[in-house]
VMD Tcl script that builds the backbone (N, CA, C; Angstrom):
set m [mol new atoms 363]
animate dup $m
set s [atomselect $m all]
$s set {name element resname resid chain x y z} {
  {N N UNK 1 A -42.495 1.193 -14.457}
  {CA C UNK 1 A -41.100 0.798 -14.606}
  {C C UNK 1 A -41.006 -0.726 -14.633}
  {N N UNK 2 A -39.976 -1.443 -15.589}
  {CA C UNK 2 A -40.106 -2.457 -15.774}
  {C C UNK 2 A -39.117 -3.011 -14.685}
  {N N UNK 3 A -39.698 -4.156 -13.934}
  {CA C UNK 3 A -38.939 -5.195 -12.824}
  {C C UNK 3 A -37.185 -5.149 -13.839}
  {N N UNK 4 A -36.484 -5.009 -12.501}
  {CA C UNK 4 A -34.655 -5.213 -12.271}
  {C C UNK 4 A -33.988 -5.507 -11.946}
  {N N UNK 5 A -33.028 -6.706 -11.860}
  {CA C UNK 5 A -32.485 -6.930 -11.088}
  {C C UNK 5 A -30.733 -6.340 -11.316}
  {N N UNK 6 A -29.814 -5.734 -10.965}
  {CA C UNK 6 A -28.406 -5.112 -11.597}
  {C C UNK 6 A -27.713 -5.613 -10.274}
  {N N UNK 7 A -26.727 -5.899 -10.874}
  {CA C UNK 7 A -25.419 -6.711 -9.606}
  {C C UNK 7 A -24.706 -5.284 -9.113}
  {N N UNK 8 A -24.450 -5.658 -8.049}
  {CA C UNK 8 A -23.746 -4.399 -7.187}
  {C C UNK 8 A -21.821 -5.164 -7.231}
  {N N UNK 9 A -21.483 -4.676 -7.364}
  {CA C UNK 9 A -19.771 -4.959 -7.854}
  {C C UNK 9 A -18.939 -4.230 -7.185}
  {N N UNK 10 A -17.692 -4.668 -6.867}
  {CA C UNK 10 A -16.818 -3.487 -5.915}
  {C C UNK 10 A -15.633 -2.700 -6.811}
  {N N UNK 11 A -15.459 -1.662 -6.031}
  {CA C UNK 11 A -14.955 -1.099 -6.578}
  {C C UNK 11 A -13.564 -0.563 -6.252}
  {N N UNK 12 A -12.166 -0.504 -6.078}
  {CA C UNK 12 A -11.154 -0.197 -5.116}
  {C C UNK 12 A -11.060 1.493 -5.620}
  {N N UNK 13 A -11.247 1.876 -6.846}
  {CA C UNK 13 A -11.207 3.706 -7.238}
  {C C UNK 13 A -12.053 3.834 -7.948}
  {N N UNK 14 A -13.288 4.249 -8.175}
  {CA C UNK 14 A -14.062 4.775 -9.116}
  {C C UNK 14 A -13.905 5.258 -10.398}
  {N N UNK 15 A -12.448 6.553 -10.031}
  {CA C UNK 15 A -11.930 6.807 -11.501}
  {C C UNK 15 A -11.475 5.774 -12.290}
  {N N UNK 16 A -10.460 4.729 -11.565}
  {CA C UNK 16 A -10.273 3.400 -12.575}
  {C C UNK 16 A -11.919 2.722 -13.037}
  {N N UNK 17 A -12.562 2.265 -11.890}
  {CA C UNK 17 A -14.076 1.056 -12.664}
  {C C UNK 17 A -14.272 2.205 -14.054}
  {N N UNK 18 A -14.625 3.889 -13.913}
  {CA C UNK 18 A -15.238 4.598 -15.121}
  {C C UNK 18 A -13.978 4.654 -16.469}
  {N N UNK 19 A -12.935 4.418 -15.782}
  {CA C UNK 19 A -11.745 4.475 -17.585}
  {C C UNK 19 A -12.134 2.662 -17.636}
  {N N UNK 20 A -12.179 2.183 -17.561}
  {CA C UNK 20 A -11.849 0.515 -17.985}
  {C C UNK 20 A -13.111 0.466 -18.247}
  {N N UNK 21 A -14.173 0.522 -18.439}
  {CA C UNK 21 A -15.562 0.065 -18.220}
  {C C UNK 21 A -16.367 1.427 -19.655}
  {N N UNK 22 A -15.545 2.515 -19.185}
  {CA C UNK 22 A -15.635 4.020 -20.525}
  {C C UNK 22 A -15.196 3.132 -21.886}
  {N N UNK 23 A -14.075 2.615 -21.291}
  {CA C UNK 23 A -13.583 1.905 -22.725}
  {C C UNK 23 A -14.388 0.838 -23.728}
  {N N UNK 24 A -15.467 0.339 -23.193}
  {CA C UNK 24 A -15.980 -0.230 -23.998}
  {C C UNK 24 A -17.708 -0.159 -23.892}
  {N N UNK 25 A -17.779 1.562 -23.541}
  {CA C UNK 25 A -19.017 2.056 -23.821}
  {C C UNK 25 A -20.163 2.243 -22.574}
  {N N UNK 26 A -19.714 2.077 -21.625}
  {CA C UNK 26 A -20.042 2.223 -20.212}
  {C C UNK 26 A -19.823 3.546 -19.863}
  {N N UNK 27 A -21.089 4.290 -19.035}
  {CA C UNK 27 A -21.065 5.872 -18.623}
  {C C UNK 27 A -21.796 5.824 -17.547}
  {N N UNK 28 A -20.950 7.121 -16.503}
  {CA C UNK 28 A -21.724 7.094 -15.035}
  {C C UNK 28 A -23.041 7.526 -15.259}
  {N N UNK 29 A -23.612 7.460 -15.174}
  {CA C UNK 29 A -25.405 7.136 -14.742}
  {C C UNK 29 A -25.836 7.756 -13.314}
  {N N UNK 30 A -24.771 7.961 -12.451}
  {CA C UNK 30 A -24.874 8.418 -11.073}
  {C C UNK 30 A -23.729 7.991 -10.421}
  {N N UNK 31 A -23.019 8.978 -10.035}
  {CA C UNK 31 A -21.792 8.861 -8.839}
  {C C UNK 31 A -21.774 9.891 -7.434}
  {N N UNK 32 A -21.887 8.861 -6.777}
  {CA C UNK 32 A -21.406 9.729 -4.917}
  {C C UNK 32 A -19.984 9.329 -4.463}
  {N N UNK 33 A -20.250 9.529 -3.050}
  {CA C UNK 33 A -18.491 9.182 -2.299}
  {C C UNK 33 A -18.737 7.741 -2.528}
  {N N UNK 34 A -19.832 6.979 -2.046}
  {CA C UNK 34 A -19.488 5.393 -1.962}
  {C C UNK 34 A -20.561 4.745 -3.239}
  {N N UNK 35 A -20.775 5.234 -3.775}
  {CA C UNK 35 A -22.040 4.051 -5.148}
  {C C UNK 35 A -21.593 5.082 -6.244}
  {N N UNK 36 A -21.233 4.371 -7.710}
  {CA C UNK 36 A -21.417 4.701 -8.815}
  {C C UNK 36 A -22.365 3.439 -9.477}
  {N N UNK 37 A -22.939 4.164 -10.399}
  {CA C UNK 37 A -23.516 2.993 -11.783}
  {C C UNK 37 A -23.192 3.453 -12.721}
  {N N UNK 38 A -22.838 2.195 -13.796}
  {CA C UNK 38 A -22.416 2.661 -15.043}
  {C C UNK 38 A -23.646 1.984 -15.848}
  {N N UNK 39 A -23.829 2.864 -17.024}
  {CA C UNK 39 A -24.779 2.472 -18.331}
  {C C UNK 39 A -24.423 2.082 -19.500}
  {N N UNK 40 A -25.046 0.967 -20.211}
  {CA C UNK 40 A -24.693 0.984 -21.458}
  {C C UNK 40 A -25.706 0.573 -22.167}
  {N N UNK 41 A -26.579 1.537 -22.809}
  {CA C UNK 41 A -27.525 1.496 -23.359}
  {C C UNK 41 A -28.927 0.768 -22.342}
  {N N UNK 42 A -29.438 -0.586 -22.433}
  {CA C UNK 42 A -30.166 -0.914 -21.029}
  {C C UNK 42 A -29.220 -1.831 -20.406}
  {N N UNK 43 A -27.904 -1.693 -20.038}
  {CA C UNK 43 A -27.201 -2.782 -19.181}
  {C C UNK 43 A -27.245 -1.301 -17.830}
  {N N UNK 44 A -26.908 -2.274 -16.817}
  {CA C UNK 44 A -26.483 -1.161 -15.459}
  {C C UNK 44 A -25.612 -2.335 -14.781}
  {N N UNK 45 A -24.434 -1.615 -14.276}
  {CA C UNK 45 A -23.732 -2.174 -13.367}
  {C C UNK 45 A -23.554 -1.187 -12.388}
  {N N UNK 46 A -23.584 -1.669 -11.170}
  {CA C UNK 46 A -24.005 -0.428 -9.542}
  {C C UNK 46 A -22.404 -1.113 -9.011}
  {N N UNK 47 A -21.676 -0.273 -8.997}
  {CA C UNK 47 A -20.525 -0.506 -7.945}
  {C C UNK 47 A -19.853 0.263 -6.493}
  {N N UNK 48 A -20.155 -0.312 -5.626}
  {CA C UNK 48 A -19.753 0.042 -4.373}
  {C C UNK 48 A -17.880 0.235 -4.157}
  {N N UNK 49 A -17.410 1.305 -3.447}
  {CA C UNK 49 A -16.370 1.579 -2.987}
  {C C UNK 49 A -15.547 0.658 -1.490}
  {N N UNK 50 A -14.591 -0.025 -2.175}
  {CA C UNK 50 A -14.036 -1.457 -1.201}
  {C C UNK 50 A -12.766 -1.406 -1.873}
  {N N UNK 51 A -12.097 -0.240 -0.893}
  {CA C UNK 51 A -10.621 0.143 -1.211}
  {C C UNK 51 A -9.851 -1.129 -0.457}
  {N N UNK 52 A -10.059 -1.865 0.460}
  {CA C UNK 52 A -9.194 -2.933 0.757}
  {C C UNK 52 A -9.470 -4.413 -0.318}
  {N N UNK 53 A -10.491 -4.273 -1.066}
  {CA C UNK 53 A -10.430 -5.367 -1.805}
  {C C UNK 53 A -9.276 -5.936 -2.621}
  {N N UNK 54 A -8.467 -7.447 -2.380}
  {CA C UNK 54 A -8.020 -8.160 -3.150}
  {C C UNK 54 A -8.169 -8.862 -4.483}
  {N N UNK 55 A -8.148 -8.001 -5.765}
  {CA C UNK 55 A -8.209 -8.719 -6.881}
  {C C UNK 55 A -8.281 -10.201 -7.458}
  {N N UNK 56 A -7.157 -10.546 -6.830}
  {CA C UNK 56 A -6.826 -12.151 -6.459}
  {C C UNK 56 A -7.594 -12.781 -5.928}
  {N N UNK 57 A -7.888 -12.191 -5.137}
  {CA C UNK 57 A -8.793 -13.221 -4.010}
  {C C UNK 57 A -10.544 -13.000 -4.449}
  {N N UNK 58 A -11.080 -12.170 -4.978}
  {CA C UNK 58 A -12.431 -11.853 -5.365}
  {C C UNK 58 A -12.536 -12.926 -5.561}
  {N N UNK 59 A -13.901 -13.343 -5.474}
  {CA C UNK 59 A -15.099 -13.958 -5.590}
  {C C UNK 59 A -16.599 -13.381 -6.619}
  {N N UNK 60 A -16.244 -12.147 -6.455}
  {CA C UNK 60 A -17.806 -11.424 -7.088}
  {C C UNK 60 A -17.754 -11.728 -8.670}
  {N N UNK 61 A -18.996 -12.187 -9.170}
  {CA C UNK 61 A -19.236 -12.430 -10.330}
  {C C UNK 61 A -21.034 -11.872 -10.854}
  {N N UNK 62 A -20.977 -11.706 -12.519}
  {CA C UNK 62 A -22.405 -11.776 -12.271}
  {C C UNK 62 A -22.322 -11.792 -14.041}
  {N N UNK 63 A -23.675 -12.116 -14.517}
  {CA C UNK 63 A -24.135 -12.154 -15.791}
  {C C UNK 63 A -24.064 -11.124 -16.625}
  {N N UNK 64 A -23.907 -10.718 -18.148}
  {CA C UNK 64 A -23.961 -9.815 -18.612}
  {C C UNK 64 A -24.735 -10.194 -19.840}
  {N N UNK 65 A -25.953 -10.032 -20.458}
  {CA C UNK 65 A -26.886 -11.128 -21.106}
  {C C UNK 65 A -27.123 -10.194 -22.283}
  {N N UNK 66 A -26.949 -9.938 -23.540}
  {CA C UNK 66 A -26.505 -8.995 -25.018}
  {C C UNK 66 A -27.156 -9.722 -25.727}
  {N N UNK 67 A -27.831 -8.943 -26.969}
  {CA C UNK 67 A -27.742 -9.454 -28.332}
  {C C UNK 67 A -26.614 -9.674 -29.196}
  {N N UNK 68 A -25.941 -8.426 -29.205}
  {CA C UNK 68 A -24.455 -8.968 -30.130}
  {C C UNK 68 A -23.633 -8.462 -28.964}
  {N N UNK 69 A -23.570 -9.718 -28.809}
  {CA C UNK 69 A -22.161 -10.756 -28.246}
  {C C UNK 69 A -20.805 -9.991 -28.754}
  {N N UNK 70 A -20.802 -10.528 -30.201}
  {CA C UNK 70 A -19.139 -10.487 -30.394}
  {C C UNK 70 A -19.346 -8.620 -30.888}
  {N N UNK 71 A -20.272 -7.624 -31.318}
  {CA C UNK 71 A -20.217 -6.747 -30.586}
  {C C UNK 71 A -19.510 -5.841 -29.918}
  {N N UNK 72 A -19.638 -6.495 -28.689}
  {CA C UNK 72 A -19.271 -5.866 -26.965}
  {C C UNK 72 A -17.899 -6.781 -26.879}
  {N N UNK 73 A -18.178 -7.924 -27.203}
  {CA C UNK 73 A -16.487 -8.325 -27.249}
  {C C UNK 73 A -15.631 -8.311 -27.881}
  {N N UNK 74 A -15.535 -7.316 -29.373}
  {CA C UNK 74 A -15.029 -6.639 -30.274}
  {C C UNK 74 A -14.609 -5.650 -29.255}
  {N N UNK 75 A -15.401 -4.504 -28.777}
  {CA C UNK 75 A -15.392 -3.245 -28.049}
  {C C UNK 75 A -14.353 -3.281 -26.903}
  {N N UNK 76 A -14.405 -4.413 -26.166}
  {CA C UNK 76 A -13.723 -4.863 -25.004}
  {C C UNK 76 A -12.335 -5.276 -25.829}
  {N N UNK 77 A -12.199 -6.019 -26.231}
  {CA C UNK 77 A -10.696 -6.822 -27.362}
  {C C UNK 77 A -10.402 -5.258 -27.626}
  {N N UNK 78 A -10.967 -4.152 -28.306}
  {CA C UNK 78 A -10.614 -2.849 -28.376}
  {C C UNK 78 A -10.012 -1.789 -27.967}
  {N N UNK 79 A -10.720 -2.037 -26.596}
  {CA C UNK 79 A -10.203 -0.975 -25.716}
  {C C UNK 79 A -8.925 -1.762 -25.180}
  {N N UNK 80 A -8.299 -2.714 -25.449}
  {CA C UNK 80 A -7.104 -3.412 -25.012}
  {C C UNK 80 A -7.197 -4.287 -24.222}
  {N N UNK 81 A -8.085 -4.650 -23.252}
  {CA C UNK 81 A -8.102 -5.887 -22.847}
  {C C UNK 81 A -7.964 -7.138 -23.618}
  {N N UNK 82 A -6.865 -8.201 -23.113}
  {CA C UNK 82 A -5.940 -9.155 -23.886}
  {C C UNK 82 A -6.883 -10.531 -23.340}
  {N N UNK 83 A -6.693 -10.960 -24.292}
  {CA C UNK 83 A -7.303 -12.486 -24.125}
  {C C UNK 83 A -6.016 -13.078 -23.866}
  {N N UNK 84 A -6.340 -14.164 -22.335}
  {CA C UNK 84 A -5.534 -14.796 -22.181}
  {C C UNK 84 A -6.267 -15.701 -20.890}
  {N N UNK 85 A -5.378 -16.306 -20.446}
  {CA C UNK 85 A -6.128 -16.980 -19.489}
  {C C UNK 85 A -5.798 -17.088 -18.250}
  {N N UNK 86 A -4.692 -16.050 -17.980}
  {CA C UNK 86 A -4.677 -15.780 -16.483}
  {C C UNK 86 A -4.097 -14.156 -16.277}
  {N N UNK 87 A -4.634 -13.367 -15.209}
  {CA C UNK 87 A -3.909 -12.033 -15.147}
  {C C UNK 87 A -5.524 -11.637 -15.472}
  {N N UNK 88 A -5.096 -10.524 -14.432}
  {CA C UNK 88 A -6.262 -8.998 -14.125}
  {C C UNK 88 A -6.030 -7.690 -14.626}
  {N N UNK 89 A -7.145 -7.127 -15.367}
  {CA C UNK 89 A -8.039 -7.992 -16.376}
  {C C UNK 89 A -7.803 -9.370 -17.273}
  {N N UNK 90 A -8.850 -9.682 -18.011}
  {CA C UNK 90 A -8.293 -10.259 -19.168}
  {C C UNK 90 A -9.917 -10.821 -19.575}
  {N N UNK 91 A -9.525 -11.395 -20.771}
  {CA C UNK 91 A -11.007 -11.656 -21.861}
  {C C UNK 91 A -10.710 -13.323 -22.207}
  {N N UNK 92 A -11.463 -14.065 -22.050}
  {CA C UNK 92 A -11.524 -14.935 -22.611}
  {C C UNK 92 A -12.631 -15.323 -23.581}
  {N N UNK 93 A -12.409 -15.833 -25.307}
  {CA C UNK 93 A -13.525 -15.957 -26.070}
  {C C UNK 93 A -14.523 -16.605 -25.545}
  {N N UNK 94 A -15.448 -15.892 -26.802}
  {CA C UNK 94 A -17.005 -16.581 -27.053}
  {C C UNK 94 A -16.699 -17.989 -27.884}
  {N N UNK 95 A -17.311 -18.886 -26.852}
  {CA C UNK 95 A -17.655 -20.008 -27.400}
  {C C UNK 95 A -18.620 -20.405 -27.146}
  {N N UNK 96 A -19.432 -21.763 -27.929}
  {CA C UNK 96 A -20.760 -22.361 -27.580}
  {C C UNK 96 A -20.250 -23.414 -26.341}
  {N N UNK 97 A -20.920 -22.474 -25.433}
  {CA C UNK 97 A -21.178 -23.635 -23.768}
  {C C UNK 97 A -22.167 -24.567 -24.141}
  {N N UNK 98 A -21.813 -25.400 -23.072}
  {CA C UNK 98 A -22.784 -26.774 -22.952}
  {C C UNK 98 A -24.145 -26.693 -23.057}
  {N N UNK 99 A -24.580 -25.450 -21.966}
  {CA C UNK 99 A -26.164 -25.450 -21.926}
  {C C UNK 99 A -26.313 -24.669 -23.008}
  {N N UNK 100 A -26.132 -24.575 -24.317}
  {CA C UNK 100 A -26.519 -24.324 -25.338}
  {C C UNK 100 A -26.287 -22.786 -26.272}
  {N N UNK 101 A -25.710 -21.908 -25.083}
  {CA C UNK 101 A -25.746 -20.491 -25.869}
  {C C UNK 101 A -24.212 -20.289 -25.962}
  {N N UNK 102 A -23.920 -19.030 -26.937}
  {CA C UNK 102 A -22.613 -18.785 -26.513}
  {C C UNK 102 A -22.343 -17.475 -25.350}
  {N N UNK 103 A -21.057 -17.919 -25.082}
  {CA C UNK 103 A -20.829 -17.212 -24.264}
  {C C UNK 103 A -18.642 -17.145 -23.869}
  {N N UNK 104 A -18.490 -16.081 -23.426}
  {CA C UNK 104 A -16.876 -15.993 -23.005}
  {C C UNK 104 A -16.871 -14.776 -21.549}
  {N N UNK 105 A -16.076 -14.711 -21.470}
  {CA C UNK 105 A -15.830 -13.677 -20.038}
  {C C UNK 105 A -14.712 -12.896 -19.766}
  {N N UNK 106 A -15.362 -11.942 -18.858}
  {CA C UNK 106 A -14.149 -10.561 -19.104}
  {C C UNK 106 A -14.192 -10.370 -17.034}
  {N N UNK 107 A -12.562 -10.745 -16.953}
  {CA C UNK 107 A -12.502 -9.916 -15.741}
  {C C UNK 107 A -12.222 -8.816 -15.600}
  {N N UNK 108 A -12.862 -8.154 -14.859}
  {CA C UNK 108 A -11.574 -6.732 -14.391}
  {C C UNK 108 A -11.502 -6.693 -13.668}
  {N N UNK 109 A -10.130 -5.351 -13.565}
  {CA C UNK 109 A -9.361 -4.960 -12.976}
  {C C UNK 109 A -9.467 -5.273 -11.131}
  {N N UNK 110 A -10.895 -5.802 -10.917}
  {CA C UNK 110 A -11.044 -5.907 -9.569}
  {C C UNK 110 A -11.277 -7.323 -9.154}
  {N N UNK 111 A -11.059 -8.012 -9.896}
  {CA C UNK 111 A -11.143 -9.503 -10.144}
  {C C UNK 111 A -12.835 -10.269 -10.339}
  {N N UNK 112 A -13.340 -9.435 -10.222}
  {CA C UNK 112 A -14.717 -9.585 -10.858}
  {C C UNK 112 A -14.804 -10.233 -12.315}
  {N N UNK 113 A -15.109 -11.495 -12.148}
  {CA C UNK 113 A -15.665 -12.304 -13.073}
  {C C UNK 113 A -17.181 -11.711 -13.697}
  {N N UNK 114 A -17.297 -11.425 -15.020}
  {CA C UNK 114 A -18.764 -10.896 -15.933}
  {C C UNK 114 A -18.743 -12.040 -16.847}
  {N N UNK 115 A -19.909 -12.883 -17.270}
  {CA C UNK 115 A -19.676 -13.584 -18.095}
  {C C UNK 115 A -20.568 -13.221 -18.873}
  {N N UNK 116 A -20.005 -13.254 -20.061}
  {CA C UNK 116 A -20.944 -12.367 -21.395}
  {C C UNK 116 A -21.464 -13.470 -22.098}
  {N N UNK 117 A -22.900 -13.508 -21.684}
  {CA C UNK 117 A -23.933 -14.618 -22.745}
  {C C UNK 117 A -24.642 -14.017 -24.023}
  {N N UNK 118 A -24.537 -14.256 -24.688}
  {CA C UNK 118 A -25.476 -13.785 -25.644}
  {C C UNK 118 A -26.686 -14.487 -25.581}
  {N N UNK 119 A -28.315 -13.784 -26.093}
  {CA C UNK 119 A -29.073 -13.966 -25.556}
  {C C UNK 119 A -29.778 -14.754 -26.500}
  {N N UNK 120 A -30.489 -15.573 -26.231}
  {CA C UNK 120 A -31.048 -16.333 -27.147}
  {C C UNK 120 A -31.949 -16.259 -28.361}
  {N N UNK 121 A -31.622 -16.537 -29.414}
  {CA C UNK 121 A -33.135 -16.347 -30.258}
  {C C UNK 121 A -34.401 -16.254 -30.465}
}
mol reanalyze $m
mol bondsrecalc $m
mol representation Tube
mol addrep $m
């Protein structure tokens, strides 16, 4: 098995993380009372159950590293998440960042910051 590292993310309802996350091609992979993971093709995101979590107030973030980029952020813009720049969810574009790749970011619904890099050549 090849070395892994997958971010553990919270979750306030499970049925919401699997509709918002279903929507742009994400499937449970494994669900109990407190851990689901979702799949998408080789991505995994592991999310833990943290019914008092504040949206607002989150902190949790983590990488989401793709070949096609615009892609998954077609898929996401799809399933209805609105680009804008404030409010939970929301998408902000792919642009070329400083350190050289592109990249934009999608919160959800739990205030979890994902920032979608596309991966290098």
């Amino acid at each position: 098995m090849t070395d892994l590292a997958v971010p553990n993310l919270p979750s306030r309802d499970f049925d919401t993380t699997v509709a918002f996350y279903g929507g742009f091609g994400f499937a449970p992979s494994y669900r109990d009372d407190s851990w689901l993971i979702l799949s998408r093709g080789s991505l995994q995101l592991e999310f833990f159950l943290f019914p008092d979590l504040v949206p607002d107030e989150s902190s949790f973030m983590c990488s989401v590293r793709v070949d096609d980029l615009d892609g998954l952020y077609q898929q996401i813009r799809d399933a209805g998440v609105a680009e804008k720049a404030v409010g939970i969810p929301r998408l902000r574009p792919v642009l070329m960042q400083p350190w050289g790749q592109r990249a934009g970011f999608l919160v959800d619904p739990e205030g979890t910051q994902l920032h979608l890099i596309e991966n290098a050549a």
